[in-house]
Wavefront OBJ file of the C-alpha trace (Angstrom):
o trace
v -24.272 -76.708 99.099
v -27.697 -75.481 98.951
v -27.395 -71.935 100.391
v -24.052 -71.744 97.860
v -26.247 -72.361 94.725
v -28.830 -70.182 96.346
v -26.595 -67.376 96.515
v -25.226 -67.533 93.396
v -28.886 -67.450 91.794
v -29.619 -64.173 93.891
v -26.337 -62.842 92.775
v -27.216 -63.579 89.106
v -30.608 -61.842 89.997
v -29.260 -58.591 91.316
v -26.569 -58.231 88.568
v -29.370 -58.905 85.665
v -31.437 -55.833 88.006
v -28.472 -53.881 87.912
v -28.257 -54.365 84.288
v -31.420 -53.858 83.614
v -32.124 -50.655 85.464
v -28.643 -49.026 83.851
v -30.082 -50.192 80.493
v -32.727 -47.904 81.301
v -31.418 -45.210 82.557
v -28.377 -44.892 79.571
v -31.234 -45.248 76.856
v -32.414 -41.747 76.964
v -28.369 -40.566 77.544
v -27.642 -42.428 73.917
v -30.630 -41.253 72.895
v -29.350 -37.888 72.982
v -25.912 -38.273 71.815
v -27.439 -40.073 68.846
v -29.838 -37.236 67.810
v -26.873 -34.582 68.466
v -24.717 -36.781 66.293
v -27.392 -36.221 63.588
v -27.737 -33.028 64.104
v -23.862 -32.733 63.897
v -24.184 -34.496 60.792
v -26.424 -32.284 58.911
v -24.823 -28.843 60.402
v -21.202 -30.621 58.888
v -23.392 -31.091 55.489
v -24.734 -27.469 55.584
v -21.270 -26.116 56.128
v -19.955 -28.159 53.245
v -22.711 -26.746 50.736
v -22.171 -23.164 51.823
v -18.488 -23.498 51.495
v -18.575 -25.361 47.976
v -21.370 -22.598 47.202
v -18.661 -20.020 48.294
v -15.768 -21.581 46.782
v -18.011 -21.646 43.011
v -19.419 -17.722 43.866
v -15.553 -16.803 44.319
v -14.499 -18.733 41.050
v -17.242 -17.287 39.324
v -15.751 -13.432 40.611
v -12.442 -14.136 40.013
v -13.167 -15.336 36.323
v -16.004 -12.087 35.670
v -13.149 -9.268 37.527
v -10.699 -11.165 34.596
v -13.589 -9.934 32.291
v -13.962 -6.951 32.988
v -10.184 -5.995 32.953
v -10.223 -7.210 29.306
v -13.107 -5.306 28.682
v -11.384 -2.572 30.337
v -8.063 -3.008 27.733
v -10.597 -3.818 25.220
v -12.526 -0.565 25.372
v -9.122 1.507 25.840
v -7.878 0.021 22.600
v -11.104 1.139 21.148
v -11.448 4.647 21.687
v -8.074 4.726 20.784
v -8.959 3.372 17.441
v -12.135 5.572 17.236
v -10.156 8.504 18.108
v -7.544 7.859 15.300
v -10.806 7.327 12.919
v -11.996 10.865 14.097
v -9.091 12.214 13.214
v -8.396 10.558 9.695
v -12.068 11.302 8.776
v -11.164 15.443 9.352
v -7.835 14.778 7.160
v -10.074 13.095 3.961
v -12.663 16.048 4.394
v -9.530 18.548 4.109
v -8.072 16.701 1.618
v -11.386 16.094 -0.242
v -11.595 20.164 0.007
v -8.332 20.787 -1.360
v -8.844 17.927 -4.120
v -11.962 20.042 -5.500
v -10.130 23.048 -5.326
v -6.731 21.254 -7.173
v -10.048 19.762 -9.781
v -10.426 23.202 -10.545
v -7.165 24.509 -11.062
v -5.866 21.244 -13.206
v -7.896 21.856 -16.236
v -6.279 25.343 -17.572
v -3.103 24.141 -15.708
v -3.089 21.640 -18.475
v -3.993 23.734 -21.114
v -0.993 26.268 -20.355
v 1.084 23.072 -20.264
v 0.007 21.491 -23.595
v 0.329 25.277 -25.402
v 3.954 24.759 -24.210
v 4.562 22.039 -25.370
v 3.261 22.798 -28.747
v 5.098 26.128 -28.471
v 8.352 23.926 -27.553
v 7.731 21.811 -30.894
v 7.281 24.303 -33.096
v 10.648 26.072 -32.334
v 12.713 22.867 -31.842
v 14.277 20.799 -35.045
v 12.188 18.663 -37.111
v 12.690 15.154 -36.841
v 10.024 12.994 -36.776
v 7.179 15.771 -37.547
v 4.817 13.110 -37.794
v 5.216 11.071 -34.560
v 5.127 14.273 -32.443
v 2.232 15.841 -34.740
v 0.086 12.959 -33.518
v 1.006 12.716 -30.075
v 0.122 16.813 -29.731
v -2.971 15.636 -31.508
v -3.951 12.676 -29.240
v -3.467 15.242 -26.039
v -5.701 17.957 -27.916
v -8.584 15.294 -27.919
v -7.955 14.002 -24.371
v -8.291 17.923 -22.860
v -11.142 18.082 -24.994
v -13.173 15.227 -23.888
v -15.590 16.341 -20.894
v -15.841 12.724 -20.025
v -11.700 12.126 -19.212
v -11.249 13.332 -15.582
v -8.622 16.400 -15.273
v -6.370 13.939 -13.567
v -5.600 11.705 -16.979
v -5.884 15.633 -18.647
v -2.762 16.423 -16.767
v -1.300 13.189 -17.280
v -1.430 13.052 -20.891
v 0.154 16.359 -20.889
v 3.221 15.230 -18.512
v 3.428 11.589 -20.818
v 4.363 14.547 -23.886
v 6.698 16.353 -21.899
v 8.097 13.022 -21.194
v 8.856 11.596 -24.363
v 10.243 15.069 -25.367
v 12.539 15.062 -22.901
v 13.649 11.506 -23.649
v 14.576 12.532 -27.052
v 17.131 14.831 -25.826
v 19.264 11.991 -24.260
v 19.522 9.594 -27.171
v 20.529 8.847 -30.736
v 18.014 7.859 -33.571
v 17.886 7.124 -37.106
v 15.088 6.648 -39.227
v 13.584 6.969 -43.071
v 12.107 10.374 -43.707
v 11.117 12.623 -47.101
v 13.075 16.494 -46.444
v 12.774 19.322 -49.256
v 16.455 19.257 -50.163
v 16.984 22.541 -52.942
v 13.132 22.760 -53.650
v 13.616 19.020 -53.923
v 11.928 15.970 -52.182
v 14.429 13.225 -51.330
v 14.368 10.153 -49.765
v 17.136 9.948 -46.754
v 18.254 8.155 -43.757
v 17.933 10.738 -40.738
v 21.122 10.772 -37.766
v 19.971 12.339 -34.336
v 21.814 12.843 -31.694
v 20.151 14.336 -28.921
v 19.168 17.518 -29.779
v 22.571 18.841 -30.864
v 22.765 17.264 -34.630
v 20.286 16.668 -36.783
v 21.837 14.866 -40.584
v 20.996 13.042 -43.136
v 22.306 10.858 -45.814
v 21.177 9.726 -48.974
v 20.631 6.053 -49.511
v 24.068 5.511 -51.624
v 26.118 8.560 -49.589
v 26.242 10.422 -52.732
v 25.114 13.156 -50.505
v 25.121 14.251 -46.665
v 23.879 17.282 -45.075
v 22.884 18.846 -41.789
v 19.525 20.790 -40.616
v 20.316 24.612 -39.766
v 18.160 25.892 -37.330
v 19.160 29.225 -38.345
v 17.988 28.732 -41.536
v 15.885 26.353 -40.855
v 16.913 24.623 -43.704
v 18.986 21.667 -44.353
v 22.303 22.325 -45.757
v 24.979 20.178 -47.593
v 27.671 18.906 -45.596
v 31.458 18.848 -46.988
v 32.667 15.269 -47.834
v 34.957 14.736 -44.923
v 31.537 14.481 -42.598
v 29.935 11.446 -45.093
v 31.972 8.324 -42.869
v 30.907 9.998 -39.740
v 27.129 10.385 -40.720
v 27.037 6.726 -41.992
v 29.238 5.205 -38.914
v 26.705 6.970 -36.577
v 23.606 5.672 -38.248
v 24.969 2.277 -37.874
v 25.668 2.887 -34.090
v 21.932 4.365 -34.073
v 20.958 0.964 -35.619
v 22.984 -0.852 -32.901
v 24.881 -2.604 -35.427
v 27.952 -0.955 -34.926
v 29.588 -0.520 -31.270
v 29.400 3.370 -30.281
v 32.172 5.790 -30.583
v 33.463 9.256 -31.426
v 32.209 10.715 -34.108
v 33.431 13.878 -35.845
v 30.625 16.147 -36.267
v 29.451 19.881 -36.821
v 27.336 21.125 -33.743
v 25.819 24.512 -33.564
v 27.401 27.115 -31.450
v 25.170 27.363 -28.547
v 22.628 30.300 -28.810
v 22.580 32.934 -26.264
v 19.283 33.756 -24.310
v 18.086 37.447 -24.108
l 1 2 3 4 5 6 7 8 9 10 11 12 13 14 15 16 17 18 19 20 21 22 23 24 25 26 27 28 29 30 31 32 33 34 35 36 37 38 39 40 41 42 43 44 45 46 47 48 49 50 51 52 53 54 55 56 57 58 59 60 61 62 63 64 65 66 67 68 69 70 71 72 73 74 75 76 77 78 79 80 81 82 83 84 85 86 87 88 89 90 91 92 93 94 95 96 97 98 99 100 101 102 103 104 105 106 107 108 109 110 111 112 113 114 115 116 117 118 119 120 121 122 123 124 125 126 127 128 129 130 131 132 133 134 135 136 137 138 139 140 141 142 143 144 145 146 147 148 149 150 151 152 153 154 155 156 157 158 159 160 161 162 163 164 165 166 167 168 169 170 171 172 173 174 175 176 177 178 179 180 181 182 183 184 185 186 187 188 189 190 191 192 193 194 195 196 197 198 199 200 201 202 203 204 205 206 207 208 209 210 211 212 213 214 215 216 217 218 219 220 221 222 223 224 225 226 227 228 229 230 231 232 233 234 235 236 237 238 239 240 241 242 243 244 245 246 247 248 249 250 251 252 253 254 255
């Protein structure tokens, strides 16, 4: 019984040896595996920075390459634009040459114009002397004022040939004082156009017609007097317009 609990006690002896000595000899083993697992640790941690470093320096490139190709439209789009400005800058100096050149030539251009027109006046029939006397008048002043430009010259001149040539497509009736036999008379004026030129006293006791001829105005026989008054009426829009039955001058014939 005794050498039995004896052996067991030398038993439990050697195994806490054992234990003891393979304690010792595995501390310097773990030892090692623990510092390599550290170092393991801190080469993972390095590889994670560099890669999250990489992954941010290959954003960043992708998003400045993106840059620079809209720069790159960008800057097409702009000589483009320049170029286009270049070339519209060397049309305004042309045109700015030809404009002083056309400055020059629009003054006596007008003038030959306006002599025209007064020339035109003078030979066509009278009706309303006055009107037209002040309009040629009003022009005269505008090409002699050194302050209007010789645009507005010129386009005073055009308004006159204008109105002049609107008279030639409509009728027209007003009051008007004509020498009738040496005599002044008060009379209601009928034009048409430029092809008749009447008049009629205020009680139709009398109707006549301007010769250009003569260059007079002439008595008209009696048939003409319902004619002369219907077309004043339709002049005064208070009669609807229709055929009237009236002299017209044979048509001259140019040399």
């Amino acid at each position: 019984m005794f050498i039995t609990k004896l052996n067991r006690a030398i038993l439990t002896l050697f195994l806490l040896t054992a234990s003891l000595y393979l304690s010792a000899q595995l501390e310097p083993v773990l030892e090692v595996n623990k510092e390599r697992a550290l170092l393991a640790q801190a080469s993972q941690q390095k590889i994670d920075s560099f890669q999250e470093k990489t992954d941010k320096d290959s954003a960043e490139y992708k998003s400045v390459s993106k840059q620079i190709e809209g720069l790159k439209v960008y800057n097409a789009q702009k000589r483009k634009q320049i170029k286009r400005q270049v070339e519209r800058m060397k049309e305004i100096e042309k045109t700015m040459k030809d404009s002083t050149v056309l400055q020059r030539q629009i003054p006596p251009l007008a003038r030959r114009m306006f002599e025209g027109l007064k020339q035109f006046i003078a030979l066509d029939i009278p009706f309303r002397a006055g009107e037209r006397t002040e309009r040629l008048s009003f022009i005269q002043a505008a090409l002699d004022n050194p302050v209007v430009s010789p645009a507005e010259k010129l386009r005073q001149v055009l308004d006159g040939y204008s109105v002049e040539s609107e008279y030639g497509r409509k009728i027209d009736t007003y009051k008007d004082t004509i020498l009738i036999d040496d005599q002044e008379r008060d009379v209601n004026i009928l034009r048409i156009g430029r092809l008749v030129l009447a008049y009629q006293t205020s009680d139709l006791s009398e109707t006549g017609i301007y010769n250009k001829e003569t260059q007079s105005w002439e008595s008209l026989p009696g048939r003409y007097r319902n004619s002369i008054r219907d077309g004043i009426a339709m002049a005064k829009k208070v009669k609807t317009v229709d055929i009237l039955e009236l002299p017209v001058p044979a048509a001259e014939v140019t040399q």
